[in-house]
BALO-943900 format. One record per atom (N, C-alpha, C): residue in three letters; x, y, z. Coordinates in pm, whole numbers, plus 50000, padded with zeros to 5 digits. Layout:
BEGIN
alaXYZ...
//
This chain:
BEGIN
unk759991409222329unk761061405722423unk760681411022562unk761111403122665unk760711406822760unk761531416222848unk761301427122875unk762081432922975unk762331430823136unk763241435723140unk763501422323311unk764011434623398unk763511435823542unk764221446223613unk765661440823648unk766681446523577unk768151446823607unk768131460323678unk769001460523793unk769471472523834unk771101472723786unk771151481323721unk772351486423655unk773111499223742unk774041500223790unk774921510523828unk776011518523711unk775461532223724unk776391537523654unk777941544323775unk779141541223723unk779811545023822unk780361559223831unk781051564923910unk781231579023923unk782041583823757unk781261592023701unk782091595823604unk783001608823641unk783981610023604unk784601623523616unk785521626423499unk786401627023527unk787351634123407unk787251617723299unk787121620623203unk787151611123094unk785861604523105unk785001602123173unk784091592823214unk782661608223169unk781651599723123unk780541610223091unk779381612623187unk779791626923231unk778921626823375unk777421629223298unk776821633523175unk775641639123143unk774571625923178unk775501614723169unk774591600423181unk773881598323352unk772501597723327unk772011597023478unk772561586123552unk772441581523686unk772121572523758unk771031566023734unk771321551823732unk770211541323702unk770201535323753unk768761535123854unk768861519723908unk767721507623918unk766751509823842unk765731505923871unk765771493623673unk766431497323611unk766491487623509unk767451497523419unk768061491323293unk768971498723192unk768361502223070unk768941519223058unk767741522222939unk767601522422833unk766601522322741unk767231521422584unk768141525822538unk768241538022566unk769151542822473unk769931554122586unk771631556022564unk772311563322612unk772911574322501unk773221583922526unk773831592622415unk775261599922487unk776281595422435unk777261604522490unk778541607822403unk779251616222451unk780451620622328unk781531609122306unk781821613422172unk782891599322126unk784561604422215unk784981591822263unk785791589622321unk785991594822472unk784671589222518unk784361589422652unk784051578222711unk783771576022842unk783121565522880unk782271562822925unk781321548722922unk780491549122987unk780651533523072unk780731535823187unk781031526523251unk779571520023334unk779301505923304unk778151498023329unk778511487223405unk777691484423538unk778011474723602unk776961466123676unk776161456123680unk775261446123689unk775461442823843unk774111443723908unk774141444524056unk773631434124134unk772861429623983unk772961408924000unk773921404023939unk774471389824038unk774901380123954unk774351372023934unk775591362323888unk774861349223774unk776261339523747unk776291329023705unk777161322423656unk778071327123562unk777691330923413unk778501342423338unk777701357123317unk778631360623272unk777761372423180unk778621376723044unk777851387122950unk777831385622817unk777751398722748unk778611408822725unk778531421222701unk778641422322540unk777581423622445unk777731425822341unk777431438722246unk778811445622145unk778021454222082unk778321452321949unk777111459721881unk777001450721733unk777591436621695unk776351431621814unk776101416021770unk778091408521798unk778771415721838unk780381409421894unk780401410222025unk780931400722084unk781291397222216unk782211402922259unk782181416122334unk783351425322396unk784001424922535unk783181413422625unk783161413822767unk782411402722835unk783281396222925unk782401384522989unk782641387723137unk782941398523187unk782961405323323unk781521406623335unk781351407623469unk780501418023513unk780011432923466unk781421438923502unk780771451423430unk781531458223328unk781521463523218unk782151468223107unk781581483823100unk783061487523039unk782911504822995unk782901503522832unk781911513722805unk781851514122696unk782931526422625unk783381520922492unk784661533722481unk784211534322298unk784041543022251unk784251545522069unk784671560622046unk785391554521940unk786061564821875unk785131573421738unk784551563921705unk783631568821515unk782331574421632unk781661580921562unk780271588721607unk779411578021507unk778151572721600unk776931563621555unk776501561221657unk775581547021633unk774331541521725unk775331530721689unk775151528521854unk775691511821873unk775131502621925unk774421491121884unk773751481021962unk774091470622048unk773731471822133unk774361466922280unk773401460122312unk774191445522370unk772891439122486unk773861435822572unk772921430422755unk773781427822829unk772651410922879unk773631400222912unk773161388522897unk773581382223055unk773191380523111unk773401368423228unk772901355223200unk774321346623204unk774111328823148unk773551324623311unk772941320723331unk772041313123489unk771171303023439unk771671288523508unk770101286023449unk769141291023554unk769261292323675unk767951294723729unk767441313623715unk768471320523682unk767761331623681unk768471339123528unk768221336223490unk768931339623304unk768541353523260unk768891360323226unk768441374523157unk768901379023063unk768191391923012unk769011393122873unk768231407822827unk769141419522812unk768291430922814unk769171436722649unk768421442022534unk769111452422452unk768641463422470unk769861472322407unk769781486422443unk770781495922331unk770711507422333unk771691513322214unk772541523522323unk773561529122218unk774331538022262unk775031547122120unk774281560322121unk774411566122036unk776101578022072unk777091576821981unk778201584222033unk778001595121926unk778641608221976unk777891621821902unk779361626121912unk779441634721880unk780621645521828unk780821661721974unk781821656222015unk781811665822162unk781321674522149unk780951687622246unk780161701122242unk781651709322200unk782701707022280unk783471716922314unk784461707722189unk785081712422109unk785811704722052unk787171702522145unk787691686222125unk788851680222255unk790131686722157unk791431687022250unk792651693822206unk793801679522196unk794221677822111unk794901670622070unk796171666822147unk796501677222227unk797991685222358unk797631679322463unk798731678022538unk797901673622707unk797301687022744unk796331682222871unk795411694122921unk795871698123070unk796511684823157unk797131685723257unk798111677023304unk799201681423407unk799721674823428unk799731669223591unk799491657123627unk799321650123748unk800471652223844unk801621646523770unk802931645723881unk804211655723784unk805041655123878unk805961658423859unk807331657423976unk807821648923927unk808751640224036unk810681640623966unk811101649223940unk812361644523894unk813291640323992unk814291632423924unk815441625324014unk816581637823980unk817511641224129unk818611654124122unk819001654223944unk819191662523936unk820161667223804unk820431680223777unk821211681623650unk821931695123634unk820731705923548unk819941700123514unk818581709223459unk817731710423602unk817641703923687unk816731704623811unk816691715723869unk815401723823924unk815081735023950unk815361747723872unk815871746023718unk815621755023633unk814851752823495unk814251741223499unk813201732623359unk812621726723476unk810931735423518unk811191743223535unk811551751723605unk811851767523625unk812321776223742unk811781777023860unk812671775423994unk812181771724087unk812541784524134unk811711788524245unk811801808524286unk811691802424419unk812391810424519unk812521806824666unk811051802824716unk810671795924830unk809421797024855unk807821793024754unk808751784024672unk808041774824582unk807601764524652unk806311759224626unk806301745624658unk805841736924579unk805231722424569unk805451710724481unk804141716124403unk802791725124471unk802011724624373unk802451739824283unk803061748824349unk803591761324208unk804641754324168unk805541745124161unk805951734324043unk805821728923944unk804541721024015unk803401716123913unk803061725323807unk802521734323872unk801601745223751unk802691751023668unk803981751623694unk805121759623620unk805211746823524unk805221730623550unk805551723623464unk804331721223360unk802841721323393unk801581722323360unk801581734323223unk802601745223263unk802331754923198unk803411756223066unk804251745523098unk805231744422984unk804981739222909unk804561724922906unk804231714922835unk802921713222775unk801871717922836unk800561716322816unk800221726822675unk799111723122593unk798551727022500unk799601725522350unk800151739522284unk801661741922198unk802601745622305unk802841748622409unk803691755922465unk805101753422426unk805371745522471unk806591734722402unk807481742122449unk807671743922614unk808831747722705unk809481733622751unk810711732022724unk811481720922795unk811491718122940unk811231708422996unk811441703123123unk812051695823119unk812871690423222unk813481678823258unk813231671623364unk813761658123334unk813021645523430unk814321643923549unk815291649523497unk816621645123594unk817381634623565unk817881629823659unk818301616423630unk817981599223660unk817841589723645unk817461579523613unk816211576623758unk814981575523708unk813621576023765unk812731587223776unk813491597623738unk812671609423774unk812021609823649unk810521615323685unk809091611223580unk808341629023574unk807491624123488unk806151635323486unk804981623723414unk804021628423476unk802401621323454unk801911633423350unk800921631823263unk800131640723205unk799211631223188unk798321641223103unk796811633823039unk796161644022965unk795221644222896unk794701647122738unk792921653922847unk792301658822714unk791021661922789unk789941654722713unk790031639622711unk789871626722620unk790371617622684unk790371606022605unk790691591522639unk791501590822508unk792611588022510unk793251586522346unk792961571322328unk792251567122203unk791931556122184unk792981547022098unk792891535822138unk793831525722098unk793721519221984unk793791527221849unk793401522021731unk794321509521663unk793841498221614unk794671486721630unk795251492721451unk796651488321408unk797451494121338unk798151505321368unk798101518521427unk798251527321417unk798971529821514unk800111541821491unk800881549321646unk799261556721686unk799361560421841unk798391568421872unk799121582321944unk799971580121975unk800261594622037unk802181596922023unk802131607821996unk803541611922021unk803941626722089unk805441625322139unk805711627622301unk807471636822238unk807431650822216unk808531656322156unk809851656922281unk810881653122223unk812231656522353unk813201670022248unk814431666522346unk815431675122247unk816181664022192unk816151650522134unk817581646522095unk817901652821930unk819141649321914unk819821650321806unk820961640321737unk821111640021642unk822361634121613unk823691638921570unk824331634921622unk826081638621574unk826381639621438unk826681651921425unk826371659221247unk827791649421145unk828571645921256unk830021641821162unk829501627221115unk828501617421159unk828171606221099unk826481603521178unk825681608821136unk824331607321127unk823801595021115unk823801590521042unk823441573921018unk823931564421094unk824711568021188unk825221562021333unk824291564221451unk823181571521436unk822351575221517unk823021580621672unk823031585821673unk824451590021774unk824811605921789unk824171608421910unk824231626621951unk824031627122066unk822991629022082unk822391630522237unk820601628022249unk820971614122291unk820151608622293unk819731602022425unk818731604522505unk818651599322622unk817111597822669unk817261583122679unk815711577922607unk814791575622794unk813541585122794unk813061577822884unk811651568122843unk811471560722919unk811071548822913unk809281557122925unk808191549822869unk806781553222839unk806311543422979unk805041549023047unk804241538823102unk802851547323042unk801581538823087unk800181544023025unk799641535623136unk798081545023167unk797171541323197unk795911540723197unk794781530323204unk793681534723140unk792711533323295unk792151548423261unk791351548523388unk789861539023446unk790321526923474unk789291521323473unk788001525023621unk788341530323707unk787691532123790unk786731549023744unk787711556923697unk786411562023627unk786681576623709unk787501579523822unk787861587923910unk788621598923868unk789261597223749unk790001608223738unk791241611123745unk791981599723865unk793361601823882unk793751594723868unk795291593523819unk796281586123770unk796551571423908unk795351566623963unk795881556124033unk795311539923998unk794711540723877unk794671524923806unk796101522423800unk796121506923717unk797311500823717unk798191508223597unk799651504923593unk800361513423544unk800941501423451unk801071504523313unk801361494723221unk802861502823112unk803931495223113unk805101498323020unk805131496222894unk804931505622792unk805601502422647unk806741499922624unk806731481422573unk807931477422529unk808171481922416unk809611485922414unk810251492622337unk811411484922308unk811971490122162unk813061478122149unk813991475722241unk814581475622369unk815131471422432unk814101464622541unk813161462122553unk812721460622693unk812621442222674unk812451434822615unk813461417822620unk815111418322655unk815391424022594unk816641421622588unk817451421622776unk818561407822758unk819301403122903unk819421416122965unk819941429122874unk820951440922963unk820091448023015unk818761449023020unk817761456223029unk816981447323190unk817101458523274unk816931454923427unk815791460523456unk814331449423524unk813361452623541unk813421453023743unk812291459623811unk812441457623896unk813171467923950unk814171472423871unk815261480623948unk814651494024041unk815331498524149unk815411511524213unk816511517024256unk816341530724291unk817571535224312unk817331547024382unk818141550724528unk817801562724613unk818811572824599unk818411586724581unk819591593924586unk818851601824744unk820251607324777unk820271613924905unk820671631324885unk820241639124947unk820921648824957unk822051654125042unk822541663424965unk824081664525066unk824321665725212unk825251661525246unk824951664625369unk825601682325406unk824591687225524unk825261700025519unk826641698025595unk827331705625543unk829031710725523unk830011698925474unk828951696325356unk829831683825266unk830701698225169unk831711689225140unk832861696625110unk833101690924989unk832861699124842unk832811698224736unk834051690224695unk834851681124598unk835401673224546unk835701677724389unk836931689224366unk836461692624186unk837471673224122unk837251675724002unk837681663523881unk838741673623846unk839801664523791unk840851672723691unk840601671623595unk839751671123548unk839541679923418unk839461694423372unk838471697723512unk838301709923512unk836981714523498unk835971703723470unk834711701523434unk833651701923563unk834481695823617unk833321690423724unk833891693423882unk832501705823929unk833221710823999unk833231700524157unk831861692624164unk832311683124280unk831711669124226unk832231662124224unk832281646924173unk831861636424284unk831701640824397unk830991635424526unk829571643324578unk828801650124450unk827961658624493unk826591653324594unk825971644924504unk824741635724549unk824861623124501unk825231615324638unk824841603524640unk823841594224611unk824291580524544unk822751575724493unk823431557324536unk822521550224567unk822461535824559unk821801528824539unk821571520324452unk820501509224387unk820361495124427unk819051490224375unk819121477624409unk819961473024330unk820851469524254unk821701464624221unk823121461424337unk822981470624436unk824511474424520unk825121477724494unk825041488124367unk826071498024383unk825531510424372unk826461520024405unk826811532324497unk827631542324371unk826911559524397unk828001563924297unk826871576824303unk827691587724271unk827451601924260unk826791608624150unk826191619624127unk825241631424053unk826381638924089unk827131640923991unk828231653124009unk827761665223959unk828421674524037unk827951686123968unk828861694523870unk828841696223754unk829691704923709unk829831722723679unk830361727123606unk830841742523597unk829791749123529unk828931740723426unk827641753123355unk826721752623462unk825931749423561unk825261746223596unk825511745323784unk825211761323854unk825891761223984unk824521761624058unk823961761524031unk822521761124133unk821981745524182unk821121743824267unk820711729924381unk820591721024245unk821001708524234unk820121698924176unk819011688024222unk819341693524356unk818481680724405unk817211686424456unk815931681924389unk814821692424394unk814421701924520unk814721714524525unk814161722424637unk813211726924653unk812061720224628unk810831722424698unk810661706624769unk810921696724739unk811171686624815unk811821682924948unk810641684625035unk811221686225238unk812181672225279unk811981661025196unk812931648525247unk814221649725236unk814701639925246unk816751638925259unk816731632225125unk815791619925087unk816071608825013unk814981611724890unk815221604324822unk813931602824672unk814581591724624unk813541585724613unk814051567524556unk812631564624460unk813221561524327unk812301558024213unk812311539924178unk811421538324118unk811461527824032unk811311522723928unk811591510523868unk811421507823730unk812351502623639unk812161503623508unk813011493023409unk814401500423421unk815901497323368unk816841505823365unk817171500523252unk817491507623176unk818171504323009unk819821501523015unk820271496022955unk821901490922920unk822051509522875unk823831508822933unk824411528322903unk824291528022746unk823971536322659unk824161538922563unk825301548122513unk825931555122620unk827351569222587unk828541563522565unk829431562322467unk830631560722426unk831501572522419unk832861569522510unk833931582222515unk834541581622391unk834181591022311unk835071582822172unk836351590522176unk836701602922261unk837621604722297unk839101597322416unk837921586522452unk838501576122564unk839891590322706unk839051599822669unk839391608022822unk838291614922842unk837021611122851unk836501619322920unk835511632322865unk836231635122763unk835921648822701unk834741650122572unk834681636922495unk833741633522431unk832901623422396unk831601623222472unk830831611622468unk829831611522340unk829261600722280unk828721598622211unk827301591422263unk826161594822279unk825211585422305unk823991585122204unk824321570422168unk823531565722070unk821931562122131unk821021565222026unk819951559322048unk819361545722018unk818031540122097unk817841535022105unk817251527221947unk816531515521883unk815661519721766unk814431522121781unk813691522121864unk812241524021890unk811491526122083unk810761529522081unk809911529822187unk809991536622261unk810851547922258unk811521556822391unk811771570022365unk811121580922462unk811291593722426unk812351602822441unk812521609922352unk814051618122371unk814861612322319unk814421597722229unk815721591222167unk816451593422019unk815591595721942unk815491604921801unk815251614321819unk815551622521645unk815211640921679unk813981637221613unk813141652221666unk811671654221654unk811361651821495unk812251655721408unk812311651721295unk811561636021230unk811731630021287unk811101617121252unk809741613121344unk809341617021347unk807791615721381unk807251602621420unk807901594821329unk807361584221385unk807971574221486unk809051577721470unk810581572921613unk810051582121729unk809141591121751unk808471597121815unk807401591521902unk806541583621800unk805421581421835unk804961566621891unk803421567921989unk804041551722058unk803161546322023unk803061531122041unk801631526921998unk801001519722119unk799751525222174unk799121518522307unk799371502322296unk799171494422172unk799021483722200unk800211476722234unk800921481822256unk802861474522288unk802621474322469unk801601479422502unk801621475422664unk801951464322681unk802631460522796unk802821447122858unk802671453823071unk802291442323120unk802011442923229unk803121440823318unk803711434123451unk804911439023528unk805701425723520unk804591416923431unk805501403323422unk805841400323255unk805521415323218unk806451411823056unk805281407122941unk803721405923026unk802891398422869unk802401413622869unk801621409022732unk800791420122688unk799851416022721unk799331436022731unk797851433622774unk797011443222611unk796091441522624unk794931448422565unk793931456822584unk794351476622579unk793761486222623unk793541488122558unk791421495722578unk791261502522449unk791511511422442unk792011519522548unk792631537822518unk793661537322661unk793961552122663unk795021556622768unk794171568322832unk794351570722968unk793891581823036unk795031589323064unk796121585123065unk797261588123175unk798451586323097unk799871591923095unk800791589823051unk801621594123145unk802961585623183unk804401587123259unk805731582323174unk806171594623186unk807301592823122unk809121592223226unk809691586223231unk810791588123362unk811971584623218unk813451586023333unk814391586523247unk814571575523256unk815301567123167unk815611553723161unk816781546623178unk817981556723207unk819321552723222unk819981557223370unk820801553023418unk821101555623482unk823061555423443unk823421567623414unk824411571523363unk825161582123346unk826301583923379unk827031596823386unk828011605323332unk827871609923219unk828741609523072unk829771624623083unk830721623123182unk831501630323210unk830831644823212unk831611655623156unk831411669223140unk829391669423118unk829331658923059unk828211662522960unk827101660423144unk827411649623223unk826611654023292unk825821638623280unk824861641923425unk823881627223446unk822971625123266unk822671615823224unk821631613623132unk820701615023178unk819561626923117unk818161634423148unk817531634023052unk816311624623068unk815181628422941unk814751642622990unk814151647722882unk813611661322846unk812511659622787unk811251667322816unk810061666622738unk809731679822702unk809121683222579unk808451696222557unk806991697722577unk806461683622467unk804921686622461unk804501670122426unk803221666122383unk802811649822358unk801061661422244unk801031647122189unk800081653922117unk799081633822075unk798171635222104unk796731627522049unk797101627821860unk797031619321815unk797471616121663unk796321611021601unk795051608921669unk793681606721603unk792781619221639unk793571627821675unk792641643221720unk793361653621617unk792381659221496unk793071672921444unk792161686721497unk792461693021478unk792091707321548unk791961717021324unk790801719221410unk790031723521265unk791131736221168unk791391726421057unk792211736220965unk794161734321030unk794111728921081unk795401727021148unk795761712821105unk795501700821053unk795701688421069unk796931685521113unk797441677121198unk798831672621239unk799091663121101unk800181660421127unk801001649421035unk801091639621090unk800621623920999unk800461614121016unk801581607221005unk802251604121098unk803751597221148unk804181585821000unk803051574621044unk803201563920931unk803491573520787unk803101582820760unk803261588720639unk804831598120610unk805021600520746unk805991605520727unk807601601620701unk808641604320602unk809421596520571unk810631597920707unk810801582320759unk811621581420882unk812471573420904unk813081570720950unk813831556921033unk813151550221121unk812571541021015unk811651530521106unk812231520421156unk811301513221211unk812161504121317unk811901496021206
//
């Protein structure tokens, strides 16, 4: 066979991407060796009419340039093909995937953002100390969630998010949940099988790092979850809250609950208008203080209210969960009402797409709702854990196996 000078570009590897692989430019080489569930990203510096990315003898790619991604440790045979008639080529080559040096952790390793919308957990999940700013935030939220820690944070109320990511690529195994993401819900002990406690589901996005850089700025893809067809379920939506104005003059409720009911203002694209009240457990800022603006305006899907007054005054809400796709909506107990599966991505117009892994995970709250005493609806996160990664002598539990309330 003839070998042909292709100049091949390898692109910047960094976090997830395998920097041990040289720069190539003078043709592509036999053989590459790098750890399983990394990448190796390849890109052809001629064109041609098509091209033809194959490994073991299957057609994986008719781009230009393709990343290579595996999960099993072997030799993989790869060729790369340009259809031309006048300049046609066609080079094979292997790619041997090996078993990491450092063994990978199953936990996230870091966290990117951290953005909550005002609420009554805000600036204490986690603790905010005078003279904080957004990056000793970060590291306080980095330090909760990351590895076992399994300190509660909160997202706030409806848009407010956190980004993480793994020290891996969690791969997108077709059948299987791949990752799951612990909250606090529970259910209401007087009828359980009503699914119904406190449940307050935020919505999943994922991303797969295709540029190879490291940071969470590829495209951002939503796991549909059982509500995300459905009429009541509002895509598109945003919503700005404001902070108070100074010598706004608190507003209590007669109940007795809520000590100002005009606390922080919020308005959506929808057109309407309506308050983050503050109530009596909870007397410190909600509206994030390390944040120098007036305003914070999020975006994204908004879920139909799930809270029922079953007291019909006020005093006792019920919020039911969702059946699938959303975190904080079941208790940790069911593992697999927990867990998500990469391939439920869909893109911003509702189809699915087809990732082979995730670099990136965002989680925000999904409701926008205000359940008297009880306060704005706040997803809560503790920890997320990789479900094809065990940590030696430790094995996690395999969701599908575990007995649950499946969807």
């Amino acid at each position: 066979m003839k070998r042909i000078d292709l100049i091949f570009l390898l692109l910047p590897m960094l976090a997830g991407c395998t920097s041990e692989i040289p720069m190539v430019n003078l043709g592509i080489d036999d053989a590459y060796y790098i750890p399983r569930m990394s990448k190796l990203p390849l890109e052809s510096a001629l064109t041609g009419e098509k091209y033809v990315w194959t490994v073991n003898g299957d057609t994986v790619s008719t781009d230009r340039s393709y990343i290579f991604l595996a999960r099993e440790e072997g030799t993989y045979a790869m060729s790369f093909e340009i259809v031309d008639d006048s300049t046609p080529y066609y080079f094979e080559f292997t790619v041997t995937v090996l078993h990491e040096e450092v063994e990978y952790s199953p936990y996230i390793s870091r966290v990117y953002e951290y953005c909550p919308a005002p609420g009554q957990f805000v600036n204490e999940m986690p603790k905010y100390e005078p003279g904080d700013t957004y990056a000793d935030i970060l590291k306080k939220c980095e330090e909760s969630i990351s590895g076992t820690n399994d300190v509660m944070i909160t997202l706030g109320a409806y848009g407010g998010y956190v980004t993480f990511g793994f020290d891996h690529t969690v791969i997108n195994v077709v059948g299987e949940k791949d990752f799951r993401i612990w909250g606090n819900a529970f259910y209401e002990l007087t009828n359980p099988d009503a699914r119904g406690g406190s449940a307050e589901p935020g919505i999943v996005m994922v991303s797969y790092d295709t540029n190879c850089n490291g940071e969470p700025d590829d495209e951002w893809y939503e796991l549909a979850g059982s509500e995300y067809y459905k009429p009541e379920t509002l895509h598109d939506y945003s919503i700005t809250y404001s902070r108070p104005e100074p010598g706004h003059i608190p507003q209590e409720d007669e109940t007795g609950y809520l000590d100002d009911v005009t606390y922080i203002p919020w308005r959506d694209s929808e057109g309407m208008t309506g308050y983050v009240a503050k109530n009596i457990f909870h007397s410190q800022e909600y509206f994030p203080m390390w944040e120098v603006g007036e305003k914070l305006t999020f975006w994204g899907s908004r879920l139909a209210p799930n809270g029922i007054d079953l007291s019909e005054t006020g005093r006792y809400y019920v919020l039911y969960a969702y059946d699938y796709g959303y975190v904080d909506n079941h208790p940790n107990d069911f593992a697999d009402l927990n867990s998500f599966d990469i391939s439920a991505a869909v893109d911003s117009a509702g189809k699915h797409v087809s990732l082979p892994g995730i670099d990136f995970v965002r989680v925000y709250t999904g409701l926008n709702q205000y359940c008297g005493w009880l306060g704005e609806t706040s997803t809560e996160i503790a920890r997320a854990c990789d479900l094809h990664i065990e940590l030696p002598g430790t094995p996690l539990p395999n969701p599908l196996n575990n007995q649950s309330l499946s969807k």
